[in-house]
MILUM-202669 format. One record per residue (C-alpha): residue number from 1; residue in three letters; x, y, z. Coordinates in steps of 0.001 Angstrom, whole numbers, plus 524288, in hexadecimal, padded with zeros to 5 digits. Example, Ala and Ser with C-alpha at 12.3 -4.5 7.8 and 13.67 -1.06 7.14 Angstrom:
2
<site><resi>1</resi><resn>ala</resn><x>8300C</x><y>7EE6C</y><z>81E78</z></site>
<site><resi>2</resi><resn>ser</resn><x>83566</x><y>7FBDC</y><z>81BE4</z></site>
//
This chain:
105
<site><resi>1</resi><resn>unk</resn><x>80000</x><y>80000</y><z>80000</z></site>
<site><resi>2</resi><resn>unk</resn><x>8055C</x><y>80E76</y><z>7FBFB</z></site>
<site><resi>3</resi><resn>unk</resn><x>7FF11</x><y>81D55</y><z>7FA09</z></site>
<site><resi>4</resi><resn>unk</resn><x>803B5</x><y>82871</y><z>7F2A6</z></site>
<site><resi>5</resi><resn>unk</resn><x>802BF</x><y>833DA</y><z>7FD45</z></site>
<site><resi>6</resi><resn>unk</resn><x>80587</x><y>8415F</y><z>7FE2B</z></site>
<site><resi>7</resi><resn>unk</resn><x>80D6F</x><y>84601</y><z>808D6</z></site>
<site><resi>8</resi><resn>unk</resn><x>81168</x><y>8539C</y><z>80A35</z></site>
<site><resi>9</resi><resn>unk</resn><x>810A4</x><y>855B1</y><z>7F9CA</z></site>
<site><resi>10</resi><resn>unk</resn><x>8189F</x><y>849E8</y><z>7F5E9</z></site>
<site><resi>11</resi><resn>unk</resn><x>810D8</x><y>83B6A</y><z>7F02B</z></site>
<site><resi>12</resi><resn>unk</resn><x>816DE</x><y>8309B</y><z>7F842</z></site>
<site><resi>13</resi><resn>unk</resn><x>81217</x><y>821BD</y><z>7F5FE</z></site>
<site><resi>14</resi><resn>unk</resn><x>8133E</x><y>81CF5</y><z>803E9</z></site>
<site><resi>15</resi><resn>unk</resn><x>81054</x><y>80F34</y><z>80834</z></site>
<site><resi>16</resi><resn>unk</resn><x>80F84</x><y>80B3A</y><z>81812</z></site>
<site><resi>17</resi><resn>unk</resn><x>81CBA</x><y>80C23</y><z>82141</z></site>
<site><resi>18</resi><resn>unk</resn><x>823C0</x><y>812F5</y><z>81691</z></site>
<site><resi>19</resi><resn>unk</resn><x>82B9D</x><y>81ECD</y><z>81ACD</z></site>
<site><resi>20</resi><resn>unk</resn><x>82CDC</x><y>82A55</y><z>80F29</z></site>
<site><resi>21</resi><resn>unk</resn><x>83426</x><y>83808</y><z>8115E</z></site>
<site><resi>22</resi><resn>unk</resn><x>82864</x><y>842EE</y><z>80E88</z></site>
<site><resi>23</resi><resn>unk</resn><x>82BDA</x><y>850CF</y><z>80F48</z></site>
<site><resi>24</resi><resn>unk</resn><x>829EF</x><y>8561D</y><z>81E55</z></site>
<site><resi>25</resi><resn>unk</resn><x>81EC3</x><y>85499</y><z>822EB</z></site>
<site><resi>26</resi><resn>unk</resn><x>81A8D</x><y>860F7</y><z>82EBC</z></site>
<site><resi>27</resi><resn>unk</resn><x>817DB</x><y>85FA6</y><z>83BDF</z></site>
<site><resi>28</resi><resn>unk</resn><x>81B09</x><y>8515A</y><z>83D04</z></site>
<site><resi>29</resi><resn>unk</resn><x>822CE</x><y>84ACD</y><z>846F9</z></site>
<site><resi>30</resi><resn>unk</resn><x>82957</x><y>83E00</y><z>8466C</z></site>
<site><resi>31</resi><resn>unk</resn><x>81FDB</x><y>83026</y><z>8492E</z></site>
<site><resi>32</resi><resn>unk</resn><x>8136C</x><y>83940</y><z>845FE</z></site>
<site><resi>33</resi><resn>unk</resn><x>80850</x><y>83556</y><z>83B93</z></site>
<site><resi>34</resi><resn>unk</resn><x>80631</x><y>83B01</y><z>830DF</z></site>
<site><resi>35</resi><resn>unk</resn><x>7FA43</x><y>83910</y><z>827F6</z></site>
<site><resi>36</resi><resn>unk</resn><x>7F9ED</x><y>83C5A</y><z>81964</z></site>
<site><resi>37</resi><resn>unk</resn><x>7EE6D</x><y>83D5C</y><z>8120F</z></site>
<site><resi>38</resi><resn>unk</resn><x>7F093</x><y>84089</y><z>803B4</z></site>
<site><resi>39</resi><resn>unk</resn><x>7F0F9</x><y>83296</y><z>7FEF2</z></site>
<site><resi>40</resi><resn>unk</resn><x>7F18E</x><y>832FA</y><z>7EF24</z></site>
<site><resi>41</resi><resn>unk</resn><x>7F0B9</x><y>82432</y><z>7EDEE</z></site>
<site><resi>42</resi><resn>unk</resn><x>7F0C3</x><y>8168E</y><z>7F59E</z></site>
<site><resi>43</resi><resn>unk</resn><x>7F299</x><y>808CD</y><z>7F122</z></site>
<site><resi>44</resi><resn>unk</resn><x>7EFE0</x><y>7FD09</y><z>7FA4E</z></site>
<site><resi>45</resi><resn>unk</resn><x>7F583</x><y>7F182</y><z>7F241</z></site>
<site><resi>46</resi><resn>unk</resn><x>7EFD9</x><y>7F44C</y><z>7E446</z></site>
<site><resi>47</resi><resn>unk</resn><x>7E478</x><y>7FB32</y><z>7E909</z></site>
<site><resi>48</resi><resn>unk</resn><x>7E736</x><y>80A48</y><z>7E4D7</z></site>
<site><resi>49</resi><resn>unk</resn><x>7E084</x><y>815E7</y><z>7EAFB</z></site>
<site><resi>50</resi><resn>unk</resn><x>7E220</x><y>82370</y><z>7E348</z></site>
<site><resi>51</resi><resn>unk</resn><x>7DD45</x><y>830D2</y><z>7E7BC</z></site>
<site><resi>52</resi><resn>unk</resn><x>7D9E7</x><y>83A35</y><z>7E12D</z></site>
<site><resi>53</resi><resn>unk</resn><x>7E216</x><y>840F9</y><z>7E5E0</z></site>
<site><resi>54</resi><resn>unk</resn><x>7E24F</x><y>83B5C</y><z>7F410</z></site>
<site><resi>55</resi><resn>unk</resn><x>7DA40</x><y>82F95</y><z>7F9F7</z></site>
<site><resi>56</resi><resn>unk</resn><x>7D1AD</x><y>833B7</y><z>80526</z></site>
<site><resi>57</resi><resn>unk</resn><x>7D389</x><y>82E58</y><z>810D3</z></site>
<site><resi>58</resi><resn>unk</resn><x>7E1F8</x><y>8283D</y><z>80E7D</z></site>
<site><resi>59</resi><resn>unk</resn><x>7EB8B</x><y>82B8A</y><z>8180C</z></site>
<site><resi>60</resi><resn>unk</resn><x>7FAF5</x><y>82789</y><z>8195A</z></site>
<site><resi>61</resi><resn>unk</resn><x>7FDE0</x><y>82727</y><z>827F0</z></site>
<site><resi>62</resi><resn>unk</resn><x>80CBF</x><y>82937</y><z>82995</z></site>
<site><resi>63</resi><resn>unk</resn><x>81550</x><y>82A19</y><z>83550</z></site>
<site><resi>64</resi><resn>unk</resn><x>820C1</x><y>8355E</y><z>8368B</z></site>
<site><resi>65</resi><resn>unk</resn><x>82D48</x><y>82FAE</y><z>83835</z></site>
<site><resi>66</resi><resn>unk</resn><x>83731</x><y>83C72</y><z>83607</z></site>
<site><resi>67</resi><resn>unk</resn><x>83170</x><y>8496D</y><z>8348F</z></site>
<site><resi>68</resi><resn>unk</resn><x>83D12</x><y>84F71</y><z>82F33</z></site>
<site><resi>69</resi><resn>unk</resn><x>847A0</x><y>84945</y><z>825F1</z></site>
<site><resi>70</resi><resn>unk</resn><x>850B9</x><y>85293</y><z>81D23</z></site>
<site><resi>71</resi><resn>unk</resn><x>85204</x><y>84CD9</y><z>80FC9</z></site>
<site><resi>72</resi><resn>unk</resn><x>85FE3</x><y>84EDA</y><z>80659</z></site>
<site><resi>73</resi><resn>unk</resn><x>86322</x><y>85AAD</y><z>80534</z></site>
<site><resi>74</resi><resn>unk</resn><x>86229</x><y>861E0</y><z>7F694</z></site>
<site><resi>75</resi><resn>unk</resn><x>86C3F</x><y>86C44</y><z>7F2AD</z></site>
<site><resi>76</resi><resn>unk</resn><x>8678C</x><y>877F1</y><z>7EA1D</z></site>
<site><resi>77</resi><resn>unk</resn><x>871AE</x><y>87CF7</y><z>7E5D3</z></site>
<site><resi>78</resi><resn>unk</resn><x>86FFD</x><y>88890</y><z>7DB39</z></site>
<site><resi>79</resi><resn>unk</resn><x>87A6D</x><y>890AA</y><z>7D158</z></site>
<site><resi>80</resi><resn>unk</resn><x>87AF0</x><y>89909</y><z>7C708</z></site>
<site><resi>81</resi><resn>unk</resn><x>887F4</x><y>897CF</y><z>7BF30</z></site>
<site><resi>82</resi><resn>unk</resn><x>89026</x><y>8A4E4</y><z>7BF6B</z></site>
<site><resi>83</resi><resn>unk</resn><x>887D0</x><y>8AC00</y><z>7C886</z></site>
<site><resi>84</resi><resn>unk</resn><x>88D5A</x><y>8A64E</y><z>7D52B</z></site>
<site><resi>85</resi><resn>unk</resn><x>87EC0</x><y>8A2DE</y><z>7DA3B</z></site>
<site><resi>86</resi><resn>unk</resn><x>87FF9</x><y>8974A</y><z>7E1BD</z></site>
<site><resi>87</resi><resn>unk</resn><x>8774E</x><y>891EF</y><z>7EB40</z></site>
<site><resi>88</resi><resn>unk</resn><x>87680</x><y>883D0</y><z>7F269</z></site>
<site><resi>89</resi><resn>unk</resn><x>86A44</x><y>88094</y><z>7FC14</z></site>
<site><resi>90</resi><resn>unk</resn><x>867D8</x><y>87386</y><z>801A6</z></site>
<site><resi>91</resi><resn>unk</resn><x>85977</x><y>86CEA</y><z>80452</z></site>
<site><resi>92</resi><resn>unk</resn><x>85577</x><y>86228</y><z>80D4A</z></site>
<site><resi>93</resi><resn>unk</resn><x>84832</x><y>85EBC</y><z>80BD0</z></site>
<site><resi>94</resi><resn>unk</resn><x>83F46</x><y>85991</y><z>8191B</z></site>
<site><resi>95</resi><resn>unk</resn><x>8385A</x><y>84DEA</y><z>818D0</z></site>
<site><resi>96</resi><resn>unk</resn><x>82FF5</x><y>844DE</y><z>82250</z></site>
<site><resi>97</resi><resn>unk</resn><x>83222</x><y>836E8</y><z>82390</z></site>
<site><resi>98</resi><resn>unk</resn><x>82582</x><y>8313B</y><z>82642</z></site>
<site><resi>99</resi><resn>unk</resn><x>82132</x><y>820A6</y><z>82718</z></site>
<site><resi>100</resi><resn>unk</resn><x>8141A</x><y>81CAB</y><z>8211C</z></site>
<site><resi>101</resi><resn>unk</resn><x>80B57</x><y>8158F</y><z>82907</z></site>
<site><resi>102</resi><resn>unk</resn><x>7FD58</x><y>81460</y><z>82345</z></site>
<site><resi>103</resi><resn>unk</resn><x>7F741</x><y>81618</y><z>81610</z></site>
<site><resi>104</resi><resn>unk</resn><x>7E84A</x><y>8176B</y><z>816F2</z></site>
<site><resi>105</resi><resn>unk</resn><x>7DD7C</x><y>81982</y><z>80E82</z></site>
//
């Protein structure tokens, strides 16, 4: 059994006790549930569900293992030839690492 969901603006297909990296989730603190509702599809062993766009009633109950994980970091780094314009930034994106525990519908 798997479902497409939407968690904070990113499509994840998510099946039960897997653990995915979403971008950070606020307000949450580590071993709290979270619920999502936006469920875009389900499938329970050949039997597909699709909503249009979301099922009603479908839920993914998850469980908040870190709140806070720094991805790579991402050098920016800009020039212009014979100007002497240089510039170099650096990016870490946040993400959540959350466990999901229940796909209903």
């Amino acid at each position: 059994m798997y479902a497409i969901v939407d968690i904070a603006g990113q499509q994840f297909k998510v099946s039960k006790d897997q653990e995915i990296f979403v971008h950070k989730l606020k307000d949450v603190n580590p071993g709290a549930q979270v619920e999502f509702d936006k469920v875009l599809l389900v499938d329970d062993n050949g039997s597909v569900k699709i909503g249009m766009p979301v099922i009603e009633g479908a839920k993914i109950t998850a469980t908040i293992l870190e709140p806070l994980i720094k991805g790579d970091k991402v050098i920016v780094f800009k020039k212009k030839r014979r100007k002497g314009y240089k510039r170099k930034k650096g990016h870490r994106q946040q993400f959540s690492k959350i466990v999901i525990n229940n796909i209903s519908y």
